[in-house]
N, C-alpha and C positions, 0 to 999 in steps of 0.2 A: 104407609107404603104397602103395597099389596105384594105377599109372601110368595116367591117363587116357587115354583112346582117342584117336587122331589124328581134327582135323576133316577131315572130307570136305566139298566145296562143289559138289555136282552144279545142271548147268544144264540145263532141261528145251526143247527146240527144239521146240513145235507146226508139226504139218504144214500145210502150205497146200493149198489146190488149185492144179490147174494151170493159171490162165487167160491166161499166155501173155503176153509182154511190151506189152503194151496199155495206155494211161494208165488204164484203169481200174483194170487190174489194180495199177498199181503207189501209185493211191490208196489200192486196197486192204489191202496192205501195208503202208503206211505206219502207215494206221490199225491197224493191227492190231499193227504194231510198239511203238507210242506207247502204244496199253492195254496191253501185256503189260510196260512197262518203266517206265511212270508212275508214279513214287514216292506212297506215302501222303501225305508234308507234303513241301516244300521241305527243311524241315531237317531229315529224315531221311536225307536226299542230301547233304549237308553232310559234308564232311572232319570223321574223328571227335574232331581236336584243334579243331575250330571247336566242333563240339559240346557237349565235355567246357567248353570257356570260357565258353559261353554259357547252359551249365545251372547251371555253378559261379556266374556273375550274378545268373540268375534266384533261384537257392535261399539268395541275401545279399539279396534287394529285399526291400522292406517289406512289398509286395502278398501275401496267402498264395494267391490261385487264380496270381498269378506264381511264385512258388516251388510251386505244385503243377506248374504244366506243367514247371520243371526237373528237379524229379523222374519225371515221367511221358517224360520225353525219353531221361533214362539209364536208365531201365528200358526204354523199346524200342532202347535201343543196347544192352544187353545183353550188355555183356564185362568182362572184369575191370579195365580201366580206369574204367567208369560205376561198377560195384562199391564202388571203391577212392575214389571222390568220394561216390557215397550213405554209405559208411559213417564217410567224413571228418564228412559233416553230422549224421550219427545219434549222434553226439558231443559236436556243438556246444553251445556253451553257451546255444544262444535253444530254448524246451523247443517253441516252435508249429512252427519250421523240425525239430525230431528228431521229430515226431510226424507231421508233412508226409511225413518220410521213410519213415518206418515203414511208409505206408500200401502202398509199392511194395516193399520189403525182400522180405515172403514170395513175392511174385509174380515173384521171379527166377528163370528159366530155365536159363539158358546155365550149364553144368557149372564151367567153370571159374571164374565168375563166385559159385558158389555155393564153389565149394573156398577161395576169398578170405576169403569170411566165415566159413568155418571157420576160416584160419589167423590171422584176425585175433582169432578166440575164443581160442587159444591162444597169439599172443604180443604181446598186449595186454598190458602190464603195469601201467598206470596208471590203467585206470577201466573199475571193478566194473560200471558201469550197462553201456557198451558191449559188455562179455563175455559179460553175463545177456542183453542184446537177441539177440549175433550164437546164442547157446543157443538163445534161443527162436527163432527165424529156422531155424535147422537143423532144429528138431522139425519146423516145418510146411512143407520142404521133401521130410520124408517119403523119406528115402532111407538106406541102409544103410551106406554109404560112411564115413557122416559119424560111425557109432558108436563109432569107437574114439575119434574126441578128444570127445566128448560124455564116453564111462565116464571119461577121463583128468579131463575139468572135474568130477565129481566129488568132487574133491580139490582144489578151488578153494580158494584161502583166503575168499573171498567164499559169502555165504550165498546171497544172490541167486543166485549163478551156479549153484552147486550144486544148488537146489532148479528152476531152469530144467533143468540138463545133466539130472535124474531124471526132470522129467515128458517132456522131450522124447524121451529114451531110450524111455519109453513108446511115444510118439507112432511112429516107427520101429520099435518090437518086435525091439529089438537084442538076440537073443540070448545074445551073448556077453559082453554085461556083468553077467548076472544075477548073477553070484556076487560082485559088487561092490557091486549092488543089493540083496542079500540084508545087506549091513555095513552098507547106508546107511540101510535098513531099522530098524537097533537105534539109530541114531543120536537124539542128544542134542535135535535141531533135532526138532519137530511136524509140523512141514511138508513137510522134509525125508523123514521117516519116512513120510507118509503116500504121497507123492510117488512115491518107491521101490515101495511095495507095491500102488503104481496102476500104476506101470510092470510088476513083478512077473507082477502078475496079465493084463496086455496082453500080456504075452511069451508066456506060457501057464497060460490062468486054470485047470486040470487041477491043474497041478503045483505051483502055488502059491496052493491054496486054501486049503491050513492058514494063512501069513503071512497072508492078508485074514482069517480067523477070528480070529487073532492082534490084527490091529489092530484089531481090533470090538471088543475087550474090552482099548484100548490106555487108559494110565492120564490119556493124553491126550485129553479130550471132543472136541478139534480132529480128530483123528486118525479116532476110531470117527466122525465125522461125516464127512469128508470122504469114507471108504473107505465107507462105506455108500451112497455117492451113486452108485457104480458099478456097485453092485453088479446093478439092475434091467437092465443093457446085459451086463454078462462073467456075472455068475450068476440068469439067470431064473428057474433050479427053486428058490433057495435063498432069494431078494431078500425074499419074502414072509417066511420065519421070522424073517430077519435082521430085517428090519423092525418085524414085531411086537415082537419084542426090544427093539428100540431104545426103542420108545413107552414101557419101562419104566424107562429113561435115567435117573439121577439130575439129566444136566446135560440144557436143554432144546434146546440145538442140536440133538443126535441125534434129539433125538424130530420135530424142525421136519424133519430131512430123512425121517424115517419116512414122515411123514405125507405129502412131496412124492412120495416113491418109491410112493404107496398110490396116489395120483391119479394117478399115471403105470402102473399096472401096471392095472388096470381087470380085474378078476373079481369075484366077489359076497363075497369071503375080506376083499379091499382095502376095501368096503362099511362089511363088519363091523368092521374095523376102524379105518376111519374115525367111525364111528359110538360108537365106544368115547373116542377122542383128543378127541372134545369135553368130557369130564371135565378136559381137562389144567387143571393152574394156572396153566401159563401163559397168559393172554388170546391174544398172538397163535398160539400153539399151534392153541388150541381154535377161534379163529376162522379158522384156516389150512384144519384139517378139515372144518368148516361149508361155506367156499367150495369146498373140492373136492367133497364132497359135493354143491352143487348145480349146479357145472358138468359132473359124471360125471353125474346122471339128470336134471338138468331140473326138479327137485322145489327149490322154495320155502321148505321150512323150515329152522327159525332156531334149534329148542332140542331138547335130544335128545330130550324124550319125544314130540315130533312124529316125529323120525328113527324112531323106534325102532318107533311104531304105524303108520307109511307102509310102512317094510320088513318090518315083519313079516306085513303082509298082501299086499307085493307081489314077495318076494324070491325065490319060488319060479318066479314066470314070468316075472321082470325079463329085460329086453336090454338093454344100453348103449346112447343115441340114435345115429344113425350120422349122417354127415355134417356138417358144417360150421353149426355154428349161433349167433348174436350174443345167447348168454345171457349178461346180467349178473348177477354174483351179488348177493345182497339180504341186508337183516339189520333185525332187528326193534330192534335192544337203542338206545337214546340214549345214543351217545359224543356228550363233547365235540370241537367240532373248533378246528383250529388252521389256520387258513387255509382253513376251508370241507372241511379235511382231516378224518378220524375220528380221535382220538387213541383206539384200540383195548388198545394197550400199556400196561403197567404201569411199562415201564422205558425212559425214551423219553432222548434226547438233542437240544435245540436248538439249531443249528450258528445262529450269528448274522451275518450279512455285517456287517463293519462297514469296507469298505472304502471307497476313495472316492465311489464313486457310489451312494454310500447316500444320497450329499447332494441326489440329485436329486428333482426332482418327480415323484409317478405327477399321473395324471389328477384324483384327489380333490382334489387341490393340498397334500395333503401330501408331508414330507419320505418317501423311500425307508424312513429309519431311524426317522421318526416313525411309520409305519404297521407296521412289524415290533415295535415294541415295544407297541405297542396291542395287536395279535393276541397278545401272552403274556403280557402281563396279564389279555387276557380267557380264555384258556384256563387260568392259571392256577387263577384265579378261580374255573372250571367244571369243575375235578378236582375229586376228594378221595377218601378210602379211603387205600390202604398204593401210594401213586403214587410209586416213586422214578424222579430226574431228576438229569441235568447239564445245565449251558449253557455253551456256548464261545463266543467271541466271536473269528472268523479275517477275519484280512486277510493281512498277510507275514507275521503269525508268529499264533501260534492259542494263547487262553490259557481257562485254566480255568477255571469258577465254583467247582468244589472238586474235588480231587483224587482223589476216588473218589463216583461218584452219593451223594445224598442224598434221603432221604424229607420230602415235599412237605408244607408246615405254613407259619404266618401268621409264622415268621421267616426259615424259607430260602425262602418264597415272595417276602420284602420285599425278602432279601438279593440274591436274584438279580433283581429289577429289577435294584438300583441299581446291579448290578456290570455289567450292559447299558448303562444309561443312562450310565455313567461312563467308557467306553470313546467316543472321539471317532473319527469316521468318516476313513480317511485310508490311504495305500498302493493295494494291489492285492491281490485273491483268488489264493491257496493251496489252491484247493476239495480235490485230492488228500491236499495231507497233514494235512487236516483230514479227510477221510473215513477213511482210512488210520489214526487214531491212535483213531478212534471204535471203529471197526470192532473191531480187536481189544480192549475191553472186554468180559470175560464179560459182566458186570451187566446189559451194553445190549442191547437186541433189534431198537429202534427209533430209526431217525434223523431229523428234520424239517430238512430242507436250506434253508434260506433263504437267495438268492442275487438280485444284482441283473444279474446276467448270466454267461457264459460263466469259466470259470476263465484267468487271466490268467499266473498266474504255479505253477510248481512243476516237479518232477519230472516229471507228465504234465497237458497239460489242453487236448487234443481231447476230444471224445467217443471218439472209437476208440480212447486208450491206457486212457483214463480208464476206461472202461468194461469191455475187457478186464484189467483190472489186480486192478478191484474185485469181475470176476465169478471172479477165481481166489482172490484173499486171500479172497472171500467163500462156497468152499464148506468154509471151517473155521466159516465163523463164524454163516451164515445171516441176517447184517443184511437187514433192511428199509429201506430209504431211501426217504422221502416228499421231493419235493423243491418247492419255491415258486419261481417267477421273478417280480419283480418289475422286468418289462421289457416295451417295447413292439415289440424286437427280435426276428424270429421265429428270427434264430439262435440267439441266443443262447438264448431259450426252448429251442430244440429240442438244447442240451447239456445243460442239465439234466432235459428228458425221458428222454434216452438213459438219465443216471442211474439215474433213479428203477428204467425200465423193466428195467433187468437185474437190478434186484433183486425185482421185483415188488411196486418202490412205487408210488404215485399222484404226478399231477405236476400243479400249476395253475399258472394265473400271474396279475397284477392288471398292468395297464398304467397 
């Protein structure tokens, strides 16, 4: 490991003028002494064993903006001592104080501060979650130093940390692990594999364009999705073929990113081919297309043979709108909705809160848990066709209406009331690994999040882990998350916003 540079601490003396030993002059000075040496806060002047005790307090108090300033403290003391406390607490067993943490982890500076949480990535031995954090902490520190024990965590016995130490590897363009990258590449793990050949192609996308060709036709649909997502950023001249391909996808993830990488790449090719993806079968598919479609020209229609007679009379002189404009996209078709939401999907999942504060009252004067089950009886109601559905009912622990979706009729329509109704409101929200367990169902496409406030209890449940978490498991998988707050609390509203919004769901709420 190559020896870190000695600190130098140079002091910068500004010149005075000369005005000569005169009480002015030495007011002058004074003041000018006082702004140049006048700390930020009192307690960043503070002995840094005062500090380290008082942040270690703050980040054990109950209050979280108190445990934010303890954290925000050893991140401006910024040595491997504050290091050695934030990543004591990014371990803790309370998830809102490791999530507190997290929020300063990548915003660390100081060299040797960051080489801590490297060696703490590598002689961690008792907990996976810690190793996968300090991993992903290294990728967005962005420096090349740190690639050898990243290719080494490759070899993790831990999944987690493996498919961190791959993308992060990316994230640094660590050359010298690619022939590591290349094993992890063929690997057993989806994610894993996909991961590698993201970093692969970051290393240099020239050299390892056959491995991304590779995993576009990998036997894994997770995989050709998630490497196809790249592809409009590391290969522009190619993004479109790959694309069009995809839209041919047997599984319909690939085709959902096709169609995302079509409204992102904006030529009249993207058009045509958006124009084609509203045949898909799958609903959100084809209404995915639709909306890009009319956020890319500004045109209002809803079904292809309108697409198809607007372009063909105006494709020859079309330009893209330029500038920033507050178009909402529109739709002709009557979905039912489920909290004022469109149920668009065929293949929908309802997350049920049935935690304690379901027992409260909104404004209508019903119960929390009285008014979530009226809204799914009444959408039930307002389905019908070839609708498959699960329903979960999560508080501390997250249980099934049936263990693989079922298609929607006047018995599992009955059966899943009563399996809602029978569940009695109590505990604390789980929102993560309730979205976590949803998520990777193929079947599903779409999620209706129903929450009476903020996630309380799990692995992650800020918005900021929560939502980084769900935008990465979520580019294998292309969930939609629609989410409900039924709150008067605008924080807690605004976590399950965050939700929705990284997936490009919709988010309401009822007070």
């Amino acid at each position: 490991m190559k020896s870190m540079p000695p600190m130098v601490h140079r002091e910068s003396v500004a010149p005075f003028p000369t005005l000569g030993a005169t009480p002015a002059a030495i007011l002058f000075l004074l003041a000018v002494t006082v702004t140049l040496t006048a700390p930020t806060s009192f307690a960043d002047e503070l002995p840094g064993s005062v500090i380290l005790s008082d942040s270690a307090d703050k980040l054990r108090d109950r209050s979280e903006p108190v445990r934010r300033e303890g954290a925000q403290a050893l991140l401006r003391m910024n040595n491997v001592p504050a290091a050695e406390l934030l990543l004591e607490f990014l371990g803790d067993e309370n998830p809102h104080t490791r999530d507190i943490v997290w929020e300063v982890m990548p915003e660390i500076r100081d060299p040797y501060a960051r080489k801590r949480v490297e060696l703490e990535m590598r002689r961690n031995k008792h907990d996976p979650h810690l190793r996968q954090w300090c991993a992903e902490a290294l990728g967005h520190y962005g420096q090349g130093l740190f690639g050898e024990a990243l290719r080494r965590a490759l070899g993790d016995r831990d999944e987690g940390v493996r498919r961190a130490a791959a993308r992060s590897l990316g994230m640094i363009a660590y050359e010298p692990a690619a022939r590591h990258l290349e094993k992890t590449a063929r690997h057993k793990d989806p994610y894993l594999r996909a991961n590698s050949v993201e970093a692969l192609a970051r290393i240099d996308a020239a050299a390892y364009r056959e491995n991304v060709e590779d995993a576009l036709a990998d036997k894994a649909a997770e995989v050709r999705c998630a490497v196809l997502a790249i592809t409009p950023e590391l290969y522009p001249d190619d993004a479109e073929a790959w694309s069009s391909a995809a839209l041919r996808d047997e599984d319909w993830r690939p085709r959902m990113q096709a169609v995302d990488n079509f409204a992102a790449i904006r030529t009249k090719t993207s058009i045509d081919a958006l124009i084609a993806a509203i045949d898909d079968g799958r609903p959100v598919v084809a209404h995915r297309a639709v909306v890009a479609l009319q956020q890319l020209t500004r045109q209002k229609w809803t079904v292809k043979p309108q697409w198809e007679l607007w372009w063909g009379e105006n494709r020859a002189g079309f330009s893209f709108p330029r500038g920033k404009h507050d178009f909402r996209a529109t739709s002709d078709a009557k979905y039912a909705t489920y909290n004022k939401v469109p149920v668009v999907s065929d293949h929908v999942v309802f997350l049920m809160d049935k935690s304690q504060m379901m027992r409260d009252k909104l404004k209508s004067g019903m119960t929390k848990d009285e008014r979530a089950l009226e809204e799914l009886e009444n959408v039930f109601a307002r389905l019908s066709g070839d609708f498959v559905f699960n329903v979960y009912n999560y508080a501390d622990q997250l249980d099934p209406f049936q263990r693989k979706p079922v298609t929607l009729n006047d018995r599992s329509r009955e059966a899943a009331i009563q399996f809602v109704m029978s569940k009695p409101c109590s505990g604390r929200k789980d929102i993560w690994n309730a979205l976590l367990t949803v998520v990777e169902d193929p079947d599903i496409d779409t999620v209706y999040l129903l929450s009476s406030g903020e996630p309380e209890i799990g692995l992650y449940v800020h918005w900021n882990r929560v939502v980084e978490h769900l935008a990465d498991v979520n580019r294998f998988h292309k969930l939609t998350v629609h989410s409900v707050a039924y709150s008067s609390n605008a924080w807690y509203r605004t976590q399950l916003e965050k939700i929705a919004t990284a997936t490009g769901g919709e988010f309401v709420y009822e007070e």
